[in-house]
MARTOR-492602 format. One record per atom (N, C-alpha, C): atom name; z, y, x. Coordinates in Angstrom, 1 decimal. Each point is the difference from the previous one (the first is absolute). Layout:
<rs>
("CA" (Z Y X))
...
</rs>
This chain:
<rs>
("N" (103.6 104.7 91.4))
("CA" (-0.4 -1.4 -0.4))
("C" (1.2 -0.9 0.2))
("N" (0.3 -0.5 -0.8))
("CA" (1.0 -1.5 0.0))
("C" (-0.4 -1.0 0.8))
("N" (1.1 -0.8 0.1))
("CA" (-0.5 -1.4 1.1))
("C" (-1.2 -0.9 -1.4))
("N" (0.6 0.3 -1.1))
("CA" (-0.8 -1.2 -1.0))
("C" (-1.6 0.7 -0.6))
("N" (-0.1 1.4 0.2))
("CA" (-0.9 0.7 -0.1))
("C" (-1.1 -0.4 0.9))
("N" (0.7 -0.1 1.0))
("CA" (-0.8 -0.4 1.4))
("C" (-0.3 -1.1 0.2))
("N" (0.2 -1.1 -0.4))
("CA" (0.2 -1.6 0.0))
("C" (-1.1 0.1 -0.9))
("N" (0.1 0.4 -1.8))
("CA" (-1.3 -0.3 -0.6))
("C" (-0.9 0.8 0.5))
("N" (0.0 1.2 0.6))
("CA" (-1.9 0.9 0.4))
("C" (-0.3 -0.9 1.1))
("N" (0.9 -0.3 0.5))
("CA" (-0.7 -1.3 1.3))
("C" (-0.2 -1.0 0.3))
("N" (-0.6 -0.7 -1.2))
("CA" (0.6 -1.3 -0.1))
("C" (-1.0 -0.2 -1.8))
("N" (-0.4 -1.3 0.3))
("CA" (-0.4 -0.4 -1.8))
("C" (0.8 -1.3 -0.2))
("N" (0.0 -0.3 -1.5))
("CA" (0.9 -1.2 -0.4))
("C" (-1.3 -1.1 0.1))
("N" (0.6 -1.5 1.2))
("CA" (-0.7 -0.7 0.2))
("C" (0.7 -1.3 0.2))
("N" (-0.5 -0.9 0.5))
("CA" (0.3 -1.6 -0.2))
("C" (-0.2 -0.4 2.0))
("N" (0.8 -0.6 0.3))
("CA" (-0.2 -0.4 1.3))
("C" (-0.7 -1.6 -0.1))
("N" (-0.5 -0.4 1.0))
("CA" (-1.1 -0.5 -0.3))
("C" (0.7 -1.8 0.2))
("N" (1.1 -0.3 0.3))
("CA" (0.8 -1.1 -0.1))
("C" (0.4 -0.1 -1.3))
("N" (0.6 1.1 -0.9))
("CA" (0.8 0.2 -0.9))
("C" (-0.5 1.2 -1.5))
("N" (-0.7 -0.9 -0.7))
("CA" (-1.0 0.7 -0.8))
("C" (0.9 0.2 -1.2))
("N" (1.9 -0.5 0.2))
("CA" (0.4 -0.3 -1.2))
("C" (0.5 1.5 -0.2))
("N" (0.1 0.4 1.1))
("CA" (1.1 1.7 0.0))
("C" (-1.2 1.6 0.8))
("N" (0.4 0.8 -1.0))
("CA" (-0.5 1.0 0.3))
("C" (0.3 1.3 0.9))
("N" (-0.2 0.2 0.7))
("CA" (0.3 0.7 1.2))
("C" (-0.1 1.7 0.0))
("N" (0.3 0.9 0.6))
("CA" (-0.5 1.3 0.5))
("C" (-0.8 -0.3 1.7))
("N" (-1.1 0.6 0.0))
("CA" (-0.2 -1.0 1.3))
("C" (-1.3 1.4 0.7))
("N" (0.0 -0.2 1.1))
("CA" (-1.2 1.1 0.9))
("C" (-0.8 -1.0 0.0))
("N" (-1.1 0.0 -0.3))
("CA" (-1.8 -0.4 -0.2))
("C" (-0.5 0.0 1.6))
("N" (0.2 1.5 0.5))
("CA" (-0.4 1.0 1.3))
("C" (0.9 0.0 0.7))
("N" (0.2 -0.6 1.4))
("CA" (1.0 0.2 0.7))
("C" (0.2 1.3 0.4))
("N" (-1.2 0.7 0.4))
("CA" (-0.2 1.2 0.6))
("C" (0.2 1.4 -0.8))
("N" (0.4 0.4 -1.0))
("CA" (0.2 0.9 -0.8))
("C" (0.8 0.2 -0.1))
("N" (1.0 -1.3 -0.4))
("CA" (1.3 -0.1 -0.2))
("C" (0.8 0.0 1.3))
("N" (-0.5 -0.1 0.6))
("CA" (0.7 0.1 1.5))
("C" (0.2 1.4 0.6))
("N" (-1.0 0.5 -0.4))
("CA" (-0.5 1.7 0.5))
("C" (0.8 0.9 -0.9))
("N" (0.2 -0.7 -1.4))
("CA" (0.8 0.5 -0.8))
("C" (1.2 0.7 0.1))
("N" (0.4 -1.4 0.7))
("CA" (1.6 -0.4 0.1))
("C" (0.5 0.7 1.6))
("N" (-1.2 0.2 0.8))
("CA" (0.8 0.7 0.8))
("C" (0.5 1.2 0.0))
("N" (-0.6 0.7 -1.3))
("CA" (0.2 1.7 0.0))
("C" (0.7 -0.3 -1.2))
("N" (0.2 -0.7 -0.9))
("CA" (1.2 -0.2 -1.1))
("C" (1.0 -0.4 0.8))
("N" (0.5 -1.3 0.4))
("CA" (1.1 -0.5 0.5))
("C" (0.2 0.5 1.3))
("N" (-0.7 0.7 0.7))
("CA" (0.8 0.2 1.3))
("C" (0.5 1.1 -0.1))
("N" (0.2 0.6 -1.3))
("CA" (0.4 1.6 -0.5))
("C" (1.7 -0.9 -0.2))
("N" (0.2 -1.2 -0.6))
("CA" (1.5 -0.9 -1.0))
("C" (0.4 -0.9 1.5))
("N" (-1.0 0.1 1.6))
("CA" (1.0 -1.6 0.8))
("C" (-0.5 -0.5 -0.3))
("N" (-1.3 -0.4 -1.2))
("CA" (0.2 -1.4 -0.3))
("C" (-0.7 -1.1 0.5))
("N" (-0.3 -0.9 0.0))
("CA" (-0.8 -1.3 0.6))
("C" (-1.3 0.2 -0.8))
("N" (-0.9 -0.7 1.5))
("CA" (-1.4 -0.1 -0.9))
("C" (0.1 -0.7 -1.0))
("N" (-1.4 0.1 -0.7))
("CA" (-0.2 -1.3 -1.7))
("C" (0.3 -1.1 0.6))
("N" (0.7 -0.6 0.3))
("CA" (0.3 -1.7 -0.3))
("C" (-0.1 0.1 -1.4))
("N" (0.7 0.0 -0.6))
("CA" (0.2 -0.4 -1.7))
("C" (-1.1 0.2 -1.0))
("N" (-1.4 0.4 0.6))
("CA" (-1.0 0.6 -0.6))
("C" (-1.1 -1.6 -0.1))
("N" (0.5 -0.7 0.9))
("CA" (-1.0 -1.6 0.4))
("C" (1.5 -0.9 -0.5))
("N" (-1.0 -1.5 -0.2))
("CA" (0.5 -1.0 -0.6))
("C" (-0.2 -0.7 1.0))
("N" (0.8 0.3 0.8))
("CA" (-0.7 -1.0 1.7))
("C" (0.4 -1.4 -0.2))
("N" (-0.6 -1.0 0.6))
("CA" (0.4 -1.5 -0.1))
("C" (1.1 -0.5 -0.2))
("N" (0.5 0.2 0.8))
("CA" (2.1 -0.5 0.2))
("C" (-0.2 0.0 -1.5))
("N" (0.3 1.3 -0.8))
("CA" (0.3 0.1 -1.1))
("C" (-0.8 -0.8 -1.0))
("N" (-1.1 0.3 0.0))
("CA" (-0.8 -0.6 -1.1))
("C" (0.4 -2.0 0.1))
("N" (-0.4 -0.2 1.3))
("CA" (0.8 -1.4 0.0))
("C" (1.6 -0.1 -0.5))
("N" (0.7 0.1 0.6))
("CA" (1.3 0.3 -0.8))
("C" (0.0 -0.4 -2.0))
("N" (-0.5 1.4 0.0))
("CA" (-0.3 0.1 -1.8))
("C" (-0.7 -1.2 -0.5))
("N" (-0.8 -0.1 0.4))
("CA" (-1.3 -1.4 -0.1))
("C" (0.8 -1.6 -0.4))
("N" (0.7 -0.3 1.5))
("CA" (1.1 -0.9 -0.2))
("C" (1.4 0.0 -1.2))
("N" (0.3 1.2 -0.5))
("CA" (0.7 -0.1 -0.5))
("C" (-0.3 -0.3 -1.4))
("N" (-1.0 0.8 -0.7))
("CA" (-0.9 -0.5 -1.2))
("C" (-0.5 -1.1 -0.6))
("N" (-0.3 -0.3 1.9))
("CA" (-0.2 -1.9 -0.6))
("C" (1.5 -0.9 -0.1))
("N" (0.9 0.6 0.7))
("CA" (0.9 -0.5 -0.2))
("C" (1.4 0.6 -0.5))
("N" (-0.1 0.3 -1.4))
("CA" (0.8 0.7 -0.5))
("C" (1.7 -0.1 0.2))
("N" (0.0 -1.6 0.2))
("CA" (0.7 -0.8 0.0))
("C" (1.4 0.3 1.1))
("N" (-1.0 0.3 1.1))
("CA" (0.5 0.4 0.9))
("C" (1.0 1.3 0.6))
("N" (-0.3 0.6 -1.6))
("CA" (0.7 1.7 0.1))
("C" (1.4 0.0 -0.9))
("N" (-1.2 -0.7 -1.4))
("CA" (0.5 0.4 -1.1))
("C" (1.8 -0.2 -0.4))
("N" (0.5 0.8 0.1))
("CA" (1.7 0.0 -0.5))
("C" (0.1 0.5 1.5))
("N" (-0.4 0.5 1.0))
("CA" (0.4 0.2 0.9))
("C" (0.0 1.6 0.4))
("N" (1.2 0.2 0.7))
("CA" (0.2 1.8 0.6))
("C" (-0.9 -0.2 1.2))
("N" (-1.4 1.2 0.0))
("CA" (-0.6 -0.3 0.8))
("C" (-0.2 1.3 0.8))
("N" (-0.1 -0.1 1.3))
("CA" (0.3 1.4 0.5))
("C" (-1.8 0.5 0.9))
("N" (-0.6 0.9 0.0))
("CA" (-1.1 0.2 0.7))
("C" (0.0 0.8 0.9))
("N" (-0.2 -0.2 1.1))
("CA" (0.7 0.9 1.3))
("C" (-1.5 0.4 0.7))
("N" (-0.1 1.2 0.3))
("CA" (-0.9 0.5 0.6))
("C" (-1.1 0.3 -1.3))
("N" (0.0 0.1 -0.9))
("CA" (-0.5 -0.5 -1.6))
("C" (-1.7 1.1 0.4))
("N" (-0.4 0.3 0.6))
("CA" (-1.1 1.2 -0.4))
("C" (-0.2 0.3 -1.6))
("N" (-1.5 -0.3 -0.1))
("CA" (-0.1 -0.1 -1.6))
("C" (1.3 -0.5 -1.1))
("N" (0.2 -1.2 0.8))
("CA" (0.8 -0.3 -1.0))
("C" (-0.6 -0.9 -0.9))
("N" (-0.8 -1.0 0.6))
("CA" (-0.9 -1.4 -0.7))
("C" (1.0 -1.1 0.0))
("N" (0.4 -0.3 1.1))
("CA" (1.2 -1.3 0.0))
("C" (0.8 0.4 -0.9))
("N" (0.7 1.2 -0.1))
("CA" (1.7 0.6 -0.9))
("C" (-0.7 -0.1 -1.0))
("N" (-1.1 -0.2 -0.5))
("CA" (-0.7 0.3 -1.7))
("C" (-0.5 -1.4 -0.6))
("N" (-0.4 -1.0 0.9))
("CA" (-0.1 -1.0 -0.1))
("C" (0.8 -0.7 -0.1))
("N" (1.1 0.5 0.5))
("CA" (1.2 -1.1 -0.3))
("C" (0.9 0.3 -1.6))
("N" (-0.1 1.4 -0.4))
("CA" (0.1 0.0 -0.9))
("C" (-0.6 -0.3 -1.3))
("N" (-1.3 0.0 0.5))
("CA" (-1.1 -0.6 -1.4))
("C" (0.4 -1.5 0.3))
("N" (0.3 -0.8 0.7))
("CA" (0.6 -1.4 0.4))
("C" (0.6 -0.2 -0.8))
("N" (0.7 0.6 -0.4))
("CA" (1.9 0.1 -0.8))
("C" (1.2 0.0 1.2))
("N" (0.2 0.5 1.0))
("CA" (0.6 0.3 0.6))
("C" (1.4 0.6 -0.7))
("N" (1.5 -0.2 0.4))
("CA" (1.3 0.3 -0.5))
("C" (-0.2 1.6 0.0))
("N" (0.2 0.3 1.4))
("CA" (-0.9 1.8 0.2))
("C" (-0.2 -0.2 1.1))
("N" (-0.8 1.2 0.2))
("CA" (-0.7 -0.2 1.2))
("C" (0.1 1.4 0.5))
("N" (0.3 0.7 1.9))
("CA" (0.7 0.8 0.2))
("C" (-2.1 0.1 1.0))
("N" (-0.2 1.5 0.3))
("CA" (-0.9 0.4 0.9))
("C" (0.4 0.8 1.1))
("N" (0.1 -0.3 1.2))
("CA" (0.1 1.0 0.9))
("C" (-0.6 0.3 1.0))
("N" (-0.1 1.5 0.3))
("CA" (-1.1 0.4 1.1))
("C" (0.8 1.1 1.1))
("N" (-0.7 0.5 1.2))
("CA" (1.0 1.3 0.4))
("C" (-0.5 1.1 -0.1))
("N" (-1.6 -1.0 -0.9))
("CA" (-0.9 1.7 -0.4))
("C" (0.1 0.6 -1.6))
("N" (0.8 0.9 -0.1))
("CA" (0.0 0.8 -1.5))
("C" (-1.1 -0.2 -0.7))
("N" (-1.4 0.1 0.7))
("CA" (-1.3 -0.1 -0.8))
("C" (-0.1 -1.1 -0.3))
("N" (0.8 -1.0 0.8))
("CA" (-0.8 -1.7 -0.2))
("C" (0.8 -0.2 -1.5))
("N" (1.3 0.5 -0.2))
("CA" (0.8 -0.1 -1.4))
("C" (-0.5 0.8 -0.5))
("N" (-0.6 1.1 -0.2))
("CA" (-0.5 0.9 -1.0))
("C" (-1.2 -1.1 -0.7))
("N" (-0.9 -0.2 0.9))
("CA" (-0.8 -1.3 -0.7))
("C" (0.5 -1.2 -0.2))
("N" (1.2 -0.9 0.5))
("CA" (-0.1 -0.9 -0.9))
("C" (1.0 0.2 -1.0))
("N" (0.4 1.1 -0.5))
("CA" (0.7 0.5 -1.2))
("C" (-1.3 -0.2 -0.8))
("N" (-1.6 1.2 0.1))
("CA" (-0.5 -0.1 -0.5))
("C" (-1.3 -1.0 -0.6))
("N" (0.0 -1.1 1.2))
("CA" (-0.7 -1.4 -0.3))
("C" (1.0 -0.8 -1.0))
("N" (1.2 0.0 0.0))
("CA" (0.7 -0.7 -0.7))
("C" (0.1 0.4 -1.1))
("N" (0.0 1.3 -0.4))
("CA" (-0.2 0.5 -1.7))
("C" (-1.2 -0.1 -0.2))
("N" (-1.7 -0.4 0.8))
("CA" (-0.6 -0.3 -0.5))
("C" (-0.5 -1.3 -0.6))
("N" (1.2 -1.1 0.4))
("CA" (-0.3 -1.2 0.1))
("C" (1.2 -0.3 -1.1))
("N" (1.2 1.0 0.0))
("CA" (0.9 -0.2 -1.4))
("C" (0.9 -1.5 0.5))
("N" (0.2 0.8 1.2))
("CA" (1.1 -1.3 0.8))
("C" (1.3 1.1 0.4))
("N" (0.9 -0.8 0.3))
("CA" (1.4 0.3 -0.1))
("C" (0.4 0.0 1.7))
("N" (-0.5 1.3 0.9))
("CA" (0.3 -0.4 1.3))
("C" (0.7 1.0 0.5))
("N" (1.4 0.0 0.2))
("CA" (1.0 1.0 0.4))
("C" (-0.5 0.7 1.6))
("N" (-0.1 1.3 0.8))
("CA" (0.1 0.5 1.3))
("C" (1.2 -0.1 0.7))
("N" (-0.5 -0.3 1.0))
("CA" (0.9 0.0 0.9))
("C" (-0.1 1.1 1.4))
("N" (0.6 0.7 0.5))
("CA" (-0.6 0.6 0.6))
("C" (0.7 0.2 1.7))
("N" (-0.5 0.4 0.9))
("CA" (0.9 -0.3 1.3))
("C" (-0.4 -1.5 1.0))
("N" (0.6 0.0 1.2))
("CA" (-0.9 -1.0 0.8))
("C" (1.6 -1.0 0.0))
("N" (-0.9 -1.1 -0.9))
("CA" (1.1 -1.1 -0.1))
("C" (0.4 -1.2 1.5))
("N" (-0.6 0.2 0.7))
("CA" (0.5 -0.7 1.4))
("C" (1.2 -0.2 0.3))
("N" (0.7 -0.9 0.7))
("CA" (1.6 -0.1 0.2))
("C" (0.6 0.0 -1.3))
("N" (0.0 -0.2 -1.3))
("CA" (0.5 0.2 -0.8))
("C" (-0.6 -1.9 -0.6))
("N" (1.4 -0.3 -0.9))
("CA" (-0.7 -1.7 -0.6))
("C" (-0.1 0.4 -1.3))
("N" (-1.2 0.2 -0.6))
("CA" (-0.4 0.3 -1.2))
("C" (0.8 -1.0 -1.3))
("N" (0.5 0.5 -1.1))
("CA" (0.6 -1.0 -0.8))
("C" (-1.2 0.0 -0.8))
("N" (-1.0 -1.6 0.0))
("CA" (-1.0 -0.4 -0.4))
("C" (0.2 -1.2 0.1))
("N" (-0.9 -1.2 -1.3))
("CA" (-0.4 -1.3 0.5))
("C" (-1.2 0.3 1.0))
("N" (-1.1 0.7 -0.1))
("CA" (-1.5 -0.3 0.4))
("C" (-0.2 1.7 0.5))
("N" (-0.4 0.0 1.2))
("CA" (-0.1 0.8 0.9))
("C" (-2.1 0.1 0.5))
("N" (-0.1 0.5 -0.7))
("CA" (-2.0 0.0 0.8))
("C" (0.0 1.0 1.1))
("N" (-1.2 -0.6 0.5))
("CA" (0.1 1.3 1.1))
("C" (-1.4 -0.3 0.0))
("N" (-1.2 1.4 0.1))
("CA" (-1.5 -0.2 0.2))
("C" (0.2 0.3 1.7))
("N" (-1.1 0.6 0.2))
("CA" (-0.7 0.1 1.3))
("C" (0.9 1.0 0.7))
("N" (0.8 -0.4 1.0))
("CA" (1.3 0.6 0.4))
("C" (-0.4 0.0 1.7))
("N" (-1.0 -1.0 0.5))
("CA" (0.3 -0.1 1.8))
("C" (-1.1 0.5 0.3))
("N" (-0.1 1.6 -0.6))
("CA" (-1.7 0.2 0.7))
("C" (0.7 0.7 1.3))
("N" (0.7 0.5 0.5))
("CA" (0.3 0.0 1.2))
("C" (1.2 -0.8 1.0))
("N" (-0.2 0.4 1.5))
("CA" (1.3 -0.5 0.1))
("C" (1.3 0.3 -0.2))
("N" (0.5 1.0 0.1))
("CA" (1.2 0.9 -0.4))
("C" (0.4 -0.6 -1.3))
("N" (-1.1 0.3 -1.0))
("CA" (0.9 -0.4 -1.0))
("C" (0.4 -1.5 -0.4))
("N" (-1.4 -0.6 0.2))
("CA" (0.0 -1.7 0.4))
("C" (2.1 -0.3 0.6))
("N" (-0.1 0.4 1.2))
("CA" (1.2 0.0 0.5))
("C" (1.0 0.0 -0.2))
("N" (0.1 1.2 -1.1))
("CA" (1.1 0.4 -1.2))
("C" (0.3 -0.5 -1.0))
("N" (-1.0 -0.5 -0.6))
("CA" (0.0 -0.5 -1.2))
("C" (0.3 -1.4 0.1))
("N" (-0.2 -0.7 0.8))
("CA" (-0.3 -1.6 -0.4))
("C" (1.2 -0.8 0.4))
("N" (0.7 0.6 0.9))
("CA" (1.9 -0.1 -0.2))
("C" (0.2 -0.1 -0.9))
("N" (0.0 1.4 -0.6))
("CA" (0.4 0.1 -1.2))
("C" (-0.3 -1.0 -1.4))
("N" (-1.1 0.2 -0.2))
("CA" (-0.6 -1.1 -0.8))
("C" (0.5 -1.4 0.1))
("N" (0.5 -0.7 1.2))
("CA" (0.9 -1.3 0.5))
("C" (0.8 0.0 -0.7))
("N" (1.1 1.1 0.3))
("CA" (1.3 0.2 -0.7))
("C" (-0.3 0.3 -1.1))
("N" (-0.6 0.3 -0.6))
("CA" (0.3 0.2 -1.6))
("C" (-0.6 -1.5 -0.7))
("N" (-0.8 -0.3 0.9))
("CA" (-0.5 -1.9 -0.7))
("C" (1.6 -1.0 -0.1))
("N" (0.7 0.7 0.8))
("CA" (1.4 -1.1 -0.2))
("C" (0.6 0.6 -1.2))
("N" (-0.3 1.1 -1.4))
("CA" (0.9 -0.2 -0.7))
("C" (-1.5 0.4 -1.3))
("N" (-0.6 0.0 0.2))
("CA" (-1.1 0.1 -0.9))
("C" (-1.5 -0.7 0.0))
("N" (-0.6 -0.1 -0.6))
("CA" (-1.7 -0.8 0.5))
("C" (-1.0 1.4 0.4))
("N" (-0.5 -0.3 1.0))
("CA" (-0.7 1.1 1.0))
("C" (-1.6 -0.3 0.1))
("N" (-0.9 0.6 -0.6))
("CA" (-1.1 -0.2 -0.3))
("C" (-0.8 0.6 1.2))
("N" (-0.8 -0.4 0.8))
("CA" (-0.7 1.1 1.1))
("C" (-1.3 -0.1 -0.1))
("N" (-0.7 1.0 -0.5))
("CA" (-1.5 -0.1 0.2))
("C" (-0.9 0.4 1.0))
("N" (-1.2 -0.6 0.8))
("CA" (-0.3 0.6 1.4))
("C" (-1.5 0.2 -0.2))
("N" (-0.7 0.9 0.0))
("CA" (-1.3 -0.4 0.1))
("C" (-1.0 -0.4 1.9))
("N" (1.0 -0.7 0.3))
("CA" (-0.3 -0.1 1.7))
("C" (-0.2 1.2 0.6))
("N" (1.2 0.9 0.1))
("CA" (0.6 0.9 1.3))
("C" (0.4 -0.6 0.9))
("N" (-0.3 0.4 0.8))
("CA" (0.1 -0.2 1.6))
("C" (1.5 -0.1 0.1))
("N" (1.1 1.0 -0.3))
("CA" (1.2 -0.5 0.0))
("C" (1.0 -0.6 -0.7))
("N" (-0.6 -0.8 -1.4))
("CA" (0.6 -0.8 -0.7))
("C" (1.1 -0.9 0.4))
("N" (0.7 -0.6 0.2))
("CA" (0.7 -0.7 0.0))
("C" (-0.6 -1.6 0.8))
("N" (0.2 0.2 0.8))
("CA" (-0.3 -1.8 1.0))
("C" (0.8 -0.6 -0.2))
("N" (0.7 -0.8 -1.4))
("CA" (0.8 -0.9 -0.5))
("C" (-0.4 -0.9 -0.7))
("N" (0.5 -1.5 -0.2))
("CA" (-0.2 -0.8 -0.3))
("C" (0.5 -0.1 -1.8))
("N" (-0.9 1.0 -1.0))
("CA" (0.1 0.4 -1.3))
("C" (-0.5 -0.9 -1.2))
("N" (0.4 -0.3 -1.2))
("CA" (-0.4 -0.5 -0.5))
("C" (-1.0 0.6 -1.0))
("N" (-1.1 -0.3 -0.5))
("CA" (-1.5 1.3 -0.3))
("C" (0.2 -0.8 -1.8))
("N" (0.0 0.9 -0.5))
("CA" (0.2 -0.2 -1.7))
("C" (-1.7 0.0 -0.1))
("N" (-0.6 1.0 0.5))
("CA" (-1.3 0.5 -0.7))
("C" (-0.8 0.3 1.3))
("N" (-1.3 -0.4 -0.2))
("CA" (-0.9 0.5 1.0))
("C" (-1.9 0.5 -0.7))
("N" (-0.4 1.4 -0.1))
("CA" (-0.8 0.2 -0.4))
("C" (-0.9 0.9 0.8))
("N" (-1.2 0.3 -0.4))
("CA" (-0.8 0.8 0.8))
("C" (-0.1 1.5 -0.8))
("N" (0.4 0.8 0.3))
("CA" (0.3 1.1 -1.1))
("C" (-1.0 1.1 0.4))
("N" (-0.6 0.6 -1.0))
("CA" (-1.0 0.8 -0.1))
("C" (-0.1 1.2 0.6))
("N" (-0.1 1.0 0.7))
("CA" (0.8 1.2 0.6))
("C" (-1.6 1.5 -0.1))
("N" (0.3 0.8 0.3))
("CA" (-1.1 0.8 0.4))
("C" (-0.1 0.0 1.8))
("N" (-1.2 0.3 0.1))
("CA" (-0.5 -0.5 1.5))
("C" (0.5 1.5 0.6))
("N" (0.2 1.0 -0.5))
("CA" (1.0 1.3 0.4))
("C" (1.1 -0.1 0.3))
("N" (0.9 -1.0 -0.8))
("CA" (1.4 0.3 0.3))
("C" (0.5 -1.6 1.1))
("N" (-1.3 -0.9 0.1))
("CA" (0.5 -1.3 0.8))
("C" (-1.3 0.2 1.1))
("N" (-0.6 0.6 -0.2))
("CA" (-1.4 -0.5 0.7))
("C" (-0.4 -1.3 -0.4))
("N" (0.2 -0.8 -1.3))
("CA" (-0.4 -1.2 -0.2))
("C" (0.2 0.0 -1.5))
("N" (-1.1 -0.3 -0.6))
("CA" (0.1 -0.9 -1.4))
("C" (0.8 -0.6 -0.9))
("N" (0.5 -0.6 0.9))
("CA" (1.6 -1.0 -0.2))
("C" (0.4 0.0 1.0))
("N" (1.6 -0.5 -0.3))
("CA" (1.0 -0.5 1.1))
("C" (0.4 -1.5 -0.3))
("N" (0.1 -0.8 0.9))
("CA" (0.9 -1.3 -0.4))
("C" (1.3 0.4 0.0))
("N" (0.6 -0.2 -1.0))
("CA" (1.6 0.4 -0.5))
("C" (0.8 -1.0 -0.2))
("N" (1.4 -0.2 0.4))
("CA" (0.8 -1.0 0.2))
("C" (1.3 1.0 -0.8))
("N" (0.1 -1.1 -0.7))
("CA" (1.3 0.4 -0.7))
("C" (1.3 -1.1 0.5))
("N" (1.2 0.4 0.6))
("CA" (0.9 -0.7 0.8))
("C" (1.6 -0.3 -1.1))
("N" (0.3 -1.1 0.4))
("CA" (1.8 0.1 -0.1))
("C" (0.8 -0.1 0.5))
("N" (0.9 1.0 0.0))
("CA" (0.8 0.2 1.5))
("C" (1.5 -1.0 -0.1))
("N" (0.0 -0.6 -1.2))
("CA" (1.1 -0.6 -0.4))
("C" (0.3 -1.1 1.4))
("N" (-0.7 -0.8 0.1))
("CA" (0.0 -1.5 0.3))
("C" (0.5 0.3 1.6))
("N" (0.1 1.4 0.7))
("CA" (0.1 0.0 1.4))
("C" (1.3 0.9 0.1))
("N" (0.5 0.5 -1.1))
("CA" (1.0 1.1 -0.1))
("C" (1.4 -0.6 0.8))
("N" (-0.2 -1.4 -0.2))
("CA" (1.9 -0.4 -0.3))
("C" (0.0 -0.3 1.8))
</rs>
């Protein structure tokens, strides 16, 4: 079976519940697909389904940009950590200049290759862990990146430095290790989730800009 074989038997084409404008590959059942993936992917290395959910970060992200086309459009926009691949798709349906997706999971690009030919957007892979590196981008998103601390720790340096040569988008749905900085919040909504993958309904979601603290 193929990574894209596997993505459609696992998975139905659906609408995340922020963002009714774009269509998704998406797990219904957390639990199938999970049990799935541990005797498919732990055969390839690979990482659990992240890319199988439209978790908040992202859906906010995309949400904000739709309303605000304005804010993309003519612009090289880069998606980092991209799972699905809702923000990198949204910015394309925006009119985004191009828009670049990257993940460190093979599967998480195998799906948003294939959400983005379902949506008939123009969203190049990237692949490999872009850290320590200054992306050549105007607009940098990042979804839900600080669910631990390790990586919290890792990343959000990073993220600093790249806001001094690009615009740095950070979305948080209140992790514990987010970022304790004085940020500027573009967008604030209550985003709809399954009570399996949050234990909650919704999350209050804060979408950040990392611009204003960079210099």
């Amino acid at each position: 079976m193929t990574p894209q074989e596997f993505i459609a038997q696992s998975t139905i084409v659906e609408k995340a519940p922020l963002v009714p404008e774009l269509s998704l590959h998406l797990a219904t059942e957390i639990t199938p697909i999970w049990l799935a993936s541990e005797s498919y992917l732990e055969q390839l290395g690979i990482e659990p389904p992240f890319w199988a959910f439209a978790w908040p970060g992202s859906q906010l992200i995309a949400r904000f940009i739709i309303d605000n086309p304005e804010r993309v459009r003519n612009l090289r926009v880069l998606d980092v950590a991209c799972g699905c691949g809702l923000a990198a798709i949204a910015a394309a349906y925006a009119g985004a200049k191009t828009v670049e997706a990257n993940d460190i999971d093979p599967m998480a690009l195998e799906a948003t290759s294939l959400n983005a030919s379902l949506n008939s957007t123009p969203v190049h892979i990237r692949a490999g862990d872009m850290i320590g590196t200054i992306p050549d981008c105007d607009l940098m998103v990042v979804g839900d990146v600080c669910y631990n601390e390790a990586m919290a720790a890792r990343i959000v340096p990073w993220l600093l430095a790249c806001a001094k040569s690009c615009e740095v988008w950070l979305c948080d749905p209140g992790r514990h290790y987010a970022p304790k900085l004085s940020l500027k919040v573009l967008a604030r909504y209550d985003v709809p989730t399954a009570q399996e993958l949050e234990s909650a309904t919704s999350r209050s979601t804060t979408l950040f800009s990392l611009r204003d603290i960079s210099g």
